[in-house]
LUMMARKE-532693 format. One record per residue: x negated, y, z negated of N, C-alpha, C in turn. Coordinates in steps of 0.001 Angstrom, whole numbers. Example, Ala and Ser with C-alpha at 12.3 -4.5 7.8 and 13.67 -1.06 7.14 Angstrom:
nu;nv;nw;cau;cav;caw;cu;cv;cw
-13190;-5690;-7800;-12300;-4500;-7800;-13200;-3300;-7800
-12850;-2250;-7080;-13670;-1060;-7140;-12900;30;-7870
# end
This chain:
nu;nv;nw;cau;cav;caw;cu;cv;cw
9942;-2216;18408;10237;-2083;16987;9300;-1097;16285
7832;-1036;16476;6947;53;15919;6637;852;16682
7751;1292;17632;7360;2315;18430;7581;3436;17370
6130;4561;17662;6236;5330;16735;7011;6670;17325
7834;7721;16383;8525;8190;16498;7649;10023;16197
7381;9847;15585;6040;11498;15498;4744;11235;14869
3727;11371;15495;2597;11682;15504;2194;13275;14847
3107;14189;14614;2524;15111;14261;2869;15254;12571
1158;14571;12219;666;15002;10730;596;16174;10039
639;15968;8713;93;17355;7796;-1001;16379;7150
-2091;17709;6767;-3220;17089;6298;-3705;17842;4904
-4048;17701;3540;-4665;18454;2792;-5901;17564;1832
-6319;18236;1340;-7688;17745;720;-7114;17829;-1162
-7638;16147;-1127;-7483;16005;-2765;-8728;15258;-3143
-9478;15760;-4316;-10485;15237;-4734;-11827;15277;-3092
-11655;16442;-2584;-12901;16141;-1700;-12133;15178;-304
-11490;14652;-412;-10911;13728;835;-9807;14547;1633
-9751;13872;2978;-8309;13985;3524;-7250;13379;3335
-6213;13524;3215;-4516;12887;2956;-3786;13260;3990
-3639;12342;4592;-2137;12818;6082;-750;12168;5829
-56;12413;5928;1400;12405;5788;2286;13022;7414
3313;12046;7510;3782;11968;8423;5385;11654;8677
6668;11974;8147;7611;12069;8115;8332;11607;9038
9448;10702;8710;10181;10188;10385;8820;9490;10965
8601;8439;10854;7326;8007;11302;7666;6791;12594
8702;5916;12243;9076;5245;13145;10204;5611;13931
10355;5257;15159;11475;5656;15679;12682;4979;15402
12443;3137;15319;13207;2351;14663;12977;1878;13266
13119;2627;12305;12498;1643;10911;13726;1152;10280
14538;1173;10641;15568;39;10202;15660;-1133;10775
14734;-1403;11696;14353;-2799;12421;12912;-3358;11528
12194;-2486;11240;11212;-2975;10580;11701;-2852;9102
12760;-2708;8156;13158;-3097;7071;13890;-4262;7056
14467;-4583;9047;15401;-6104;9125;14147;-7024;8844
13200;-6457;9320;12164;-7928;9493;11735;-7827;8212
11669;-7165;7975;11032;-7277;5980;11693;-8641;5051
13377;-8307;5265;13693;-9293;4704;14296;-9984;5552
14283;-10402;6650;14236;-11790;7828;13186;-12424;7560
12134;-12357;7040;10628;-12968;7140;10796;-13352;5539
10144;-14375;5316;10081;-14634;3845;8581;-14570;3378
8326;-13309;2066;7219;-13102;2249;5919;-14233;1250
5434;-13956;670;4285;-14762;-160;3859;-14516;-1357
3620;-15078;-2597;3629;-14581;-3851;1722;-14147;-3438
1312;-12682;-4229;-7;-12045;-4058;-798;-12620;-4572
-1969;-13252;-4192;-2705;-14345;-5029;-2429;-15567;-5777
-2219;-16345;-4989;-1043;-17040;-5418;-1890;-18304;-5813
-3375;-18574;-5848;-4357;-19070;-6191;-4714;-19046;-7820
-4046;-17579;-8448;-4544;-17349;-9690;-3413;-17433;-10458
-1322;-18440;-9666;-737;-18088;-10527;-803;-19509;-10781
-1846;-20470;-10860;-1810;-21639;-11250;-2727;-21863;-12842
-2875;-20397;-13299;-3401;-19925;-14792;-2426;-19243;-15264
-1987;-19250;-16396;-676;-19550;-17266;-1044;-17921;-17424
-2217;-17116;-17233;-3142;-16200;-17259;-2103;-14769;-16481
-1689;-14895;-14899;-1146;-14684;-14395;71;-14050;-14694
741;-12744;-14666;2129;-12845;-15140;3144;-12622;-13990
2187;-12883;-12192;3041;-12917;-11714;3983;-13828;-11676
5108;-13712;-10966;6296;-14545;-11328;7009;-14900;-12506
6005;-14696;-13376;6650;-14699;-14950;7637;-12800;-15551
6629;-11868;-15268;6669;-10746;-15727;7384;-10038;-14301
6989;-10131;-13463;7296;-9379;-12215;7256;-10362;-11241
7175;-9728;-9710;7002;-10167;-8555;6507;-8908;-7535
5257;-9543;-7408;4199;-9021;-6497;4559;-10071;-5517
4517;-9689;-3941;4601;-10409;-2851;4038;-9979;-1579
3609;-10444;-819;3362;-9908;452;3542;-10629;1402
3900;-10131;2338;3915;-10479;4240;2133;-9943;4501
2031;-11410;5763;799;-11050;6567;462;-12129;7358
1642;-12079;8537;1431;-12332;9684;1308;-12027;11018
984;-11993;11416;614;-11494;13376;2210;-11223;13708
2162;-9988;14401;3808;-9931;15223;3527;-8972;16336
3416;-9458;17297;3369;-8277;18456;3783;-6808;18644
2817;-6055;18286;3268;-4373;18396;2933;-3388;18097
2432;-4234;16653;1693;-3357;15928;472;-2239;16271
-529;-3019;17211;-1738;-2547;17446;-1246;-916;17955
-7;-602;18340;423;867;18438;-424;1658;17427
682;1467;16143;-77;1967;15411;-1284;1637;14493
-2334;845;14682;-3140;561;14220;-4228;1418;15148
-3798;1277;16192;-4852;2220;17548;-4988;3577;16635
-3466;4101;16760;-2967;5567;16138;-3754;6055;15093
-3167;5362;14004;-4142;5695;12540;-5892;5352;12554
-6112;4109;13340;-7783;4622;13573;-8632;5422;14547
-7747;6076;15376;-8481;7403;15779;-8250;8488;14848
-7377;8404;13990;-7437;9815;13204;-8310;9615;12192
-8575;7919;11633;-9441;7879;10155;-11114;7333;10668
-11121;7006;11942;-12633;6524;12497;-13440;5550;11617
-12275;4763;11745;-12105;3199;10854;-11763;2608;11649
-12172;1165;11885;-11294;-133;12318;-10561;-450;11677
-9664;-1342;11905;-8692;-2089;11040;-9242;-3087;10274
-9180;-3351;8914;-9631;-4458;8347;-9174;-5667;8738
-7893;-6101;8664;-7410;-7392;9544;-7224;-6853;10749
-7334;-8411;11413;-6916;-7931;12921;-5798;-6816;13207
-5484;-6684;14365;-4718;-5415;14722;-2891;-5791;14946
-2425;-6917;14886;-1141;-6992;14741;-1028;-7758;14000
-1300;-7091;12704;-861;-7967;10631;123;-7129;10849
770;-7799;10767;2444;-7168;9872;1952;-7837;8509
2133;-6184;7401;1466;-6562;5924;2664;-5629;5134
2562;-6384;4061;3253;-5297;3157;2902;-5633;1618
3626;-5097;780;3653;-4492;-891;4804;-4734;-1062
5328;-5538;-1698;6535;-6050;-2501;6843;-6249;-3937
7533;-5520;-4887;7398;-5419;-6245;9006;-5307;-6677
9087;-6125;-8205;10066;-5649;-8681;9867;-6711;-10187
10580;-6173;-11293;10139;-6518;-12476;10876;-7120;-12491
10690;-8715;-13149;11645;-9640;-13785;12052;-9481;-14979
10823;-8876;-16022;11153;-8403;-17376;10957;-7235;-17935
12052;-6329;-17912;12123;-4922;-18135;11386;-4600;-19063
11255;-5141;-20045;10361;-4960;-21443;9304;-5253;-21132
8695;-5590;-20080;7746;-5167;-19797;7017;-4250;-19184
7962;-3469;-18513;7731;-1987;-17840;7012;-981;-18588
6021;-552;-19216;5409;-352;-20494;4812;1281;-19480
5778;2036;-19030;4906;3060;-17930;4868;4380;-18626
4782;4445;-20027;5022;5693;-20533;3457;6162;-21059
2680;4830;-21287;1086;5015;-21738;360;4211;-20912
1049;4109;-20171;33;3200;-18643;327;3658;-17155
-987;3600;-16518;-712;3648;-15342;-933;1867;-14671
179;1699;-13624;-206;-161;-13256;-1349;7;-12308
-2566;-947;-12347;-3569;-993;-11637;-4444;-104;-11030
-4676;399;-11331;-5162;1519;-10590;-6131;963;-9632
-7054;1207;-8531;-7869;573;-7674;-8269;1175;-6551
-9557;433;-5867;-9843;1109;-4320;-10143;217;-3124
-9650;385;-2540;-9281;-419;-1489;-10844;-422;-243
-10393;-859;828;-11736;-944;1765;-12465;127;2503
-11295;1507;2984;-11333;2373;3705;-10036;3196;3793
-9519;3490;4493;-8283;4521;4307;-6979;3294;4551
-6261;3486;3542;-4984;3116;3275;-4126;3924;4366
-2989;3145;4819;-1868;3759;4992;-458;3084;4378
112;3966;4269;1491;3448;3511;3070;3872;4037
3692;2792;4543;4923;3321;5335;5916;2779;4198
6515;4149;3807;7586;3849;2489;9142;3433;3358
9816;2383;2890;10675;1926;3290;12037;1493;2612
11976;2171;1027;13172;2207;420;14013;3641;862
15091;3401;806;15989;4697;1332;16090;5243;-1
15401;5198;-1299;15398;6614;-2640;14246;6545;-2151
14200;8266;-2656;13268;8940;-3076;12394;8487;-4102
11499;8638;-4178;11074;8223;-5831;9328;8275;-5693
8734;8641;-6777;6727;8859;-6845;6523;7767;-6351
5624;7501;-5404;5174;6686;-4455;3767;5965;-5099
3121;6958;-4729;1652;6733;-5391;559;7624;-6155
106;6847;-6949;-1088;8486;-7483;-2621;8168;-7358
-3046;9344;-7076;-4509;9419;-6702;-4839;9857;-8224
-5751;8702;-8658;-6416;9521;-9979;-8190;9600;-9909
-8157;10273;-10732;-10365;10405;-11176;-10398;9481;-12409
-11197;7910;-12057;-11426;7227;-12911;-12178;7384;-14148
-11919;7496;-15597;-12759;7896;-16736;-13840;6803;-17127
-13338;5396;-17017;-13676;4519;-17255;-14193;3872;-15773
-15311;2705;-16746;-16589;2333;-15573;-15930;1438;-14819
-14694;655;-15444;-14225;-3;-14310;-12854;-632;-15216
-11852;-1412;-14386;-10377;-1348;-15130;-10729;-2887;-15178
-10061;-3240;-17018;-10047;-4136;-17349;-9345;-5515;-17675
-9777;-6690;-17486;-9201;-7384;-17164;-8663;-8037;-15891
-7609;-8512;-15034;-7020;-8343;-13754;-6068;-7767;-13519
-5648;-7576;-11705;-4587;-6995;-11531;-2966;-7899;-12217
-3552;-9271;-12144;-2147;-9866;-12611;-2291;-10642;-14034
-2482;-10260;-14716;-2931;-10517;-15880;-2823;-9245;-17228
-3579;-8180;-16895;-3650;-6863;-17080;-3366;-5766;-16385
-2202;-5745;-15553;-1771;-5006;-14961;-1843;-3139;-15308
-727;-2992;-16391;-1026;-2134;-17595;-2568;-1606;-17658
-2756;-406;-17189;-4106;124;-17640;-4077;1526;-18750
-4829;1875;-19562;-4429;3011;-20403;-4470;4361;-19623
-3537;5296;-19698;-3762;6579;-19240;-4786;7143;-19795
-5249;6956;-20761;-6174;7716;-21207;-7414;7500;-20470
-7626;6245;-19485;-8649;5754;-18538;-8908;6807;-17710
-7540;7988;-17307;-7354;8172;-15810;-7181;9789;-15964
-7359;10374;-15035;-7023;11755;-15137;-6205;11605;-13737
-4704;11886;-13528;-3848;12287;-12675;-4153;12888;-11739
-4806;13019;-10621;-4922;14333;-9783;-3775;14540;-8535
-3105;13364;-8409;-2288;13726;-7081;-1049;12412;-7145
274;12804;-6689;1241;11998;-6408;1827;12123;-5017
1798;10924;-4224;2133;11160;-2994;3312;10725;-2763
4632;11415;-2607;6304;10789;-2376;6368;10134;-1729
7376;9043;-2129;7986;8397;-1350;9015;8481;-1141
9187;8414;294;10749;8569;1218;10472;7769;2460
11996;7585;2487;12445;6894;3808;11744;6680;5188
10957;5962;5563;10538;6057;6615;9338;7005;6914
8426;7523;5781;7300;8465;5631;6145;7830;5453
4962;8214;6147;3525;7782;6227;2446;8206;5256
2480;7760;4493;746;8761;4233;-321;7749;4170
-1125;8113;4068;-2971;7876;4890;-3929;8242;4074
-4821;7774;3230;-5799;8435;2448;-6629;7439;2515
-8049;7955;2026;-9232;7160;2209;-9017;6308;551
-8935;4953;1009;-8225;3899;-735;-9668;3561;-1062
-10671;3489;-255;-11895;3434;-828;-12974;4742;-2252
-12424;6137;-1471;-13476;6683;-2077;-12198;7307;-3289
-10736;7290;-2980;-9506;7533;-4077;-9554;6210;-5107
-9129;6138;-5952;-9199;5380;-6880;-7099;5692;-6679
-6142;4694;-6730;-4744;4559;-6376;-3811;3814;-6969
-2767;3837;-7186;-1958;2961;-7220;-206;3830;-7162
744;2031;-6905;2083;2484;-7468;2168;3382;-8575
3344;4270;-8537;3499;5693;-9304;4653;4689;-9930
4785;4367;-11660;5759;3350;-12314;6130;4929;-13347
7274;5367;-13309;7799;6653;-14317;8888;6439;-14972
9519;5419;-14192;10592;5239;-15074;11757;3629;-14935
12557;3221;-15355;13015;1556;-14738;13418;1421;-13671
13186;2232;-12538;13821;2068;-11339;13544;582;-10909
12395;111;-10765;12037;-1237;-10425;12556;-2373;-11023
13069;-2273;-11756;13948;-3192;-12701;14971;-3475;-11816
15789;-2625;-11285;16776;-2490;-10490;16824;-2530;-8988
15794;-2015;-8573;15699;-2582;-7137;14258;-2964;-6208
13974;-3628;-5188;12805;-3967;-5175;11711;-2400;-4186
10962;-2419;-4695;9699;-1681;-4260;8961;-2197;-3209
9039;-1627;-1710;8685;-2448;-177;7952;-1183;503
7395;-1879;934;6627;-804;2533;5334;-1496;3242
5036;-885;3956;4520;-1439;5112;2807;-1041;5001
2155;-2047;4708;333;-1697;4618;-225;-1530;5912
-910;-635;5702;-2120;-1080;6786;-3974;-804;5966
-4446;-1305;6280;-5608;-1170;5442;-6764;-1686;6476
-7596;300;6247;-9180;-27;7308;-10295;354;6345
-11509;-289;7567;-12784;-798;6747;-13337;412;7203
-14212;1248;6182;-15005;1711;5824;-16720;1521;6385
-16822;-201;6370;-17935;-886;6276;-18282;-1234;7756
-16954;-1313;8499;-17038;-2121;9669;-17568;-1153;10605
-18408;-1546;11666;-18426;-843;12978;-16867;-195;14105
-16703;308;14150;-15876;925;14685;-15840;656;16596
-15971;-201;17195;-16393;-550;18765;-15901;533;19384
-16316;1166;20786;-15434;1946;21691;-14362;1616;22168
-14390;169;23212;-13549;-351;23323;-12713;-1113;22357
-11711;-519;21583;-11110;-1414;20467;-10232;-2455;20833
-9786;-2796;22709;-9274;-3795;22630;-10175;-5235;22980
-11250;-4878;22930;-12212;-5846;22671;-12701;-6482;21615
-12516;-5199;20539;-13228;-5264;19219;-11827;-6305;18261
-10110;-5234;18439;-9673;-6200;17874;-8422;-7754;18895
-8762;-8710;17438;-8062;-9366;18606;-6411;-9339;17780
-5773;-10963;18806;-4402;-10370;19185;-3880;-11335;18258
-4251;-12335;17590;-3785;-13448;16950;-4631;-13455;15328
-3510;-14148;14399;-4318;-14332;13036;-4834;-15279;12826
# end
C-alpha cells in the first residue's frame, strides 16, 4: 500500500531552509485514501474538548489517525535519510490531519491566518484530496508567540505574520520542510472547507533526537 512510487525530489530554499516536494509520490494512494476513511479517526486533543473553551467539535472538526499499520517504515526510512532526522513516533504511525468546518461563519480567513506553528523537526505532508487548492504557508513570525490555543483561538491576526511561501496542494504530492525552524500552517483562502473535508497523511521528525545508524534497531515496530 505505501509502496513508494518516485523518489525523485525538487528542492529549493525558503527562509534559509530546504523544502522538497515530490509529485506522484505513492504508487497506490487510492489505497491509502481507502484506509483513511475505513479507519475511524480521533477528535485532536480530545482532553481539552471537555472545556466548553474548545471549539473543536463545536466550530469545526480537527481529527486524527495514529495507529501502527505495517509498511510504513518504507517511507519513514526514505524521508529520514534525506532530512537526517529520526522519526518522532515510532516508524509505522499511520498519522494524519483531518479538517472541515461545521460553522461557516466561522471561517473568518480574510484577516487571519489559522494557527500558525512549529513542529519538532521536518514535517512531511502527503496531500490526498483530488482538488487542487493552497496547501500550506511558511510564514516569518512578527509576534513573540501566538495567542491563546490552537482550539480555542485558532484565528491568528495577519498582521502577526509576514507570508513568505505557499506550498500546493495536489493529489498524491509530498512536500518536506523543516516544521521546527518554519513557523506553518493550513493555507484557509476561501470556503472550500465548508464543503469538503481537508485530509493527508503526516509524518513528523525530531530535530532533538539522536539519529542511530542502525535505524532498525533504533525504531521499533509496534505503538
Amino acid at each position: 500500500m505505501f509502496e513508494i512510487n518516485n523518489k525523485e525530489y525538487t528542492s529549493y530554499e525558503i527562509c534559509g531552509s530546504t523544502i522538497y516536494e515530490i509529485k506522484d509520490f505513492y504508487k497506490y494512494p487510492d489505497q491509502v485514501v481507502k484506509l483513511v476513511n475505513d479507519i475511524s479517526p480521533k477528535w485532536h486533543k480530545s482532553n481539552e474538548m471537555k472545556n466548553r473553551a474548545s471549539l473543536n467539535g463545536q466550530k469545526f472538526y480537527d481529527l486524527r489517525h495514529h495507529r501502527a499499520i505495517y509498511g510504513i517504515s518504507e517511507v519513514t526510512d526514505f524521508l529520514s535519510d534525506i532530512c537526517k532526522q529520526p522519526i518522532h513516533f515510532k516508524k509505522n504511525i499511520f498519522a494524519t490531519n483531518i479538517f472541515k468546518f461545521i460553522d461557516p461563519s466561522f471561517n473568518k480567513y480574510e484577516d487571519n491566518y489559522w494557527w500558525p506553528h512549529n513542529d519538532s523537526g521536518y514535517t512531511g505532508l502527503v496531500y490526498l484530496n483530488e482538488q487542487t487548492f493552497p496547501g500550506t504557508n511558511i510564514y516569518t513570525r512578527l509576534c513573540e508567540q501566538e495567542s491563546g490555543t490552537e482550539h480555542s483561538t485558532p484565528w491568528q491576526p495577519k498582521s502577526n505574520y509576514i507570508l513568505e511561501h505557499n506550498l500546493k496542494a495536489e493529489y498524491n504530492k509530498l512536500v518536506f520542510f523543516n516544521g521546527k525552524k518554519l513557523c506553518h500552517s493550513m493555507s484557509v483562502t476561501d470556503n472550500l472547507f465548508c464543503d469538503i473535508i481537508r485530509f493527508n497523511q503526516v509524518f513528523f521528525f525530531s530535530e532533538s533526537k539522536k539519529l542511530e545508524k542502525n535505524s532498525s534497531a533504533f525504531f521499533g515496530q509496534k505503538s
